[in-house]
C-alpha positions in Angstrom: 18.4 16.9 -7.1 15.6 19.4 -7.7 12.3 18.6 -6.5 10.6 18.8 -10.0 12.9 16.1 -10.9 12.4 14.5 -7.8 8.3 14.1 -8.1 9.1 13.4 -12.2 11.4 10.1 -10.9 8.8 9.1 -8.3 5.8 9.7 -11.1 7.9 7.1 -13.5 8.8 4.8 -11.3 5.4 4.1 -10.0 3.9 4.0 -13.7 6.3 1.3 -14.5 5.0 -2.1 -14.2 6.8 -4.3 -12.8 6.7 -7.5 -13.2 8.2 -11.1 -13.3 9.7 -11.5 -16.4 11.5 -14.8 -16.5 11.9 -18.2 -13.9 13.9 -20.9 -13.3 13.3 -23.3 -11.5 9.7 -22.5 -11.3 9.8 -19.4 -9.2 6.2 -19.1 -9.6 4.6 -18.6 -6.0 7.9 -18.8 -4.0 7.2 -19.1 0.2 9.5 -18.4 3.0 12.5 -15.9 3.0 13.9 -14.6 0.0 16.8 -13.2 -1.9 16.8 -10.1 -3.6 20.1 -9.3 -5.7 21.0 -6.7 -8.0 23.3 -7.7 -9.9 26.6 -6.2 -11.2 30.0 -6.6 -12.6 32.1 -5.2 -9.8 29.5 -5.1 -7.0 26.1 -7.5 -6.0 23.4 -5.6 -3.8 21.4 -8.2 -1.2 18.6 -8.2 0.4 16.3 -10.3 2.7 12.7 -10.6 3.4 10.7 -12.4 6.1 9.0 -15.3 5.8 5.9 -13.5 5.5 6.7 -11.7 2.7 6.1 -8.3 5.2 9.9 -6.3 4.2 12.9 -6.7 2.3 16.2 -5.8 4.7 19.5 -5.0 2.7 22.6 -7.1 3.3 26.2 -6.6 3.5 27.2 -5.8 -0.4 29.1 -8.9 -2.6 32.3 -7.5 -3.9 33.0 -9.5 -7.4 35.2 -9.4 -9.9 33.8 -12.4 -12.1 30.5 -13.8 -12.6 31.9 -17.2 -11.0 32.8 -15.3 -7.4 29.3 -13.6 -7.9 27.3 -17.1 -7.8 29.4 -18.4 -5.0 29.1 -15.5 -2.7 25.5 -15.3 -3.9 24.4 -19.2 -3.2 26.6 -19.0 0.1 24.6 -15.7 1.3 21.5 -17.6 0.2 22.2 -21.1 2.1 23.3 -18.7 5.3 20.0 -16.9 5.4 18.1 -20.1 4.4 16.2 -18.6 2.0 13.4 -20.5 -0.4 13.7 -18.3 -3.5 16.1 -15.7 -5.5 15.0 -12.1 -7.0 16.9 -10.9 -9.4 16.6 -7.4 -10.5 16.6 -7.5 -14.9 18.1 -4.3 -16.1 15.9 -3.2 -18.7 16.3 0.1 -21.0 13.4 2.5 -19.9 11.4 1.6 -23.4 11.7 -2.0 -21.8 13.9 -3.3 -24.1 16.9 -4.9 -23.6 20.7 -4.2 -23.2 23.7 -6.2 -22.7 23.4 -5.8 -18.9 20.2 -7.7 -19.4 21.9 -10.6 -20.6 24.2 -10.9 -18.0 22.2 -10.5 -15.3 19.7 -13.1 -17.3 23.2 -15.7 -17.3 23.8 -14.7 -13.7 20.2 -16.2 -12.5 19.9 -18.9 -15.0 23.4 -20.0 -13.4 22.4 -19.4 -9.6 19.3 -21.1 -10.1 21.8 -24.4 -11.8 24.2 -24.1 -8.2 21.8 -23.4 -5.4 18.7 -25.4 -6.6 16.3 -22.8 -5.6 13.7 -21.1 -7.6 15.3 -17.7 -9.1 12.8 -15.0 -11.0 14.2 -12.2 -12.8 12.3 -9.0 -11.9 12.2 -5.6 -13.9 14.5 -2.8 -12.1 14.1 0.0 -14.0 15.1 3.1 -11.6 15.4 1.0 -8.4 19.2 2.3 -8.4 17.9 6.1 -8.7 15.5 5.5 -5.9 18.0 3.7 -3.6 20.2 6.9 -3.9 17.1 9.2 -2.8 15.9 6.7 0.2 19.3 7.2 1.1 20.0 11.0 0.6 16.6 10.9 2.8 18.1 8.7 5.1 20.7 11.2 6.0 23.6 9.8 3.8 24.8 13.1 2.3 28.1 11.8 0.7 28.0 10.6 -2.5 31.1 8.4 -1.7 29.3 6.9 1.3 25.9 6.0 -0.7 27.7 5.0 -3.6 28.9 1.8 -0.9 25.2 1.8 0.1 23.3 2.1 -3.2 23.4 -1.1 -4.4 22.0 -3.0 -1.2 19.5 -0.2 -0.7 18.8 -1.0 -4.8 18.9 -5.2 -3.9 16.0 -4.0 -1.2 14.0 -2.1 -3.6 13.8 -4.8 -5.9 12.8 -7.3 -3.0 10.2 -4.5 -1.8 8.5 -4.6 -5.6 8.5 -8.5 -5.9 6.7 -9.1 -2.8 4.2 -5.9 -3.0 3.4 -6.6 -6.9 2.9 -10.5 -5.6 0.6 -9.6 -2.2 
């Protein structure tokens, strides 16, 4: 990627707000570790952050191939790292409307939230994929095949990284 892009990606990713946009089981003010997830049809990105809110880690990708096997590898991941709370990255068009990724990502939580019990707050992700596959092309990950295995728990960490900076 040229660097013109590069700086142009960085400038729009930084003017985005981000910012909660829906909870369930009132999310608001969530303690201890949580969850970040980026949620998609054939693959779910994870992350974890401390207790203390400090930095989001990424976890072992979820590989899916219904919404069902999603929210039980999910709720199992989350009872493992006894987390308090779930992130979930909402896909929203750049103009902040919504697509039909949106909605299923929106089902995903809304059904998470039903299974585990725990507080789950959908978070806007606009270009957290795009800047996972530069953290990692600056990570040394030159293949596109070998970040493409990485992208969507760098993208899970990301999201994490937002929610708990926007909510210092």
């Amino acid at each position: 990627m040229q660097k013109h892009t590069q700086r142009f990606l960085k400038k729009i990713v930084k003017d985005i707000a981000f910012t909660p946009i829906k909870c369930y089981n009132d999310a608001v003010g969530m303690e201890g570790r949580l969850l970040g997830v980026d949620f998609g049809l054939k693959r779910v990105g994870l992350a974890v952050c401390d207790s203390g809110h400090i930095v989001a880690t990424p976890l072992p990708v979820c590989y899916t191939k219904s919404m069902r096997i999603s929210i039980d590898s999910v709720a199992r991941v989350a009872k493992d790292k006894e987390v308090n709370g779930v992130v979930v990255g909402l896909p929203l068009n750049m103009d902040g409307s919504e697509s039909v990724q949106s909605g299923r990502a929106k089902a995903f939580a809304r059904n998470l939230g039903k299974v585990t019990g725990l507080p789950v707050e959908l978070f806007d992700e606009r270009l957290t994929t795009v800047e996972a596959d530069e953290l990692l092309k600056e990570a040394g990950v030159s293949k596109a095949a070998e970040r493409a295995k990485l992208v969507d728990s760098m993208a899970a960490k990301v999201i994490l990284q937002c929610y708990i900076d926007n909510n210092k």
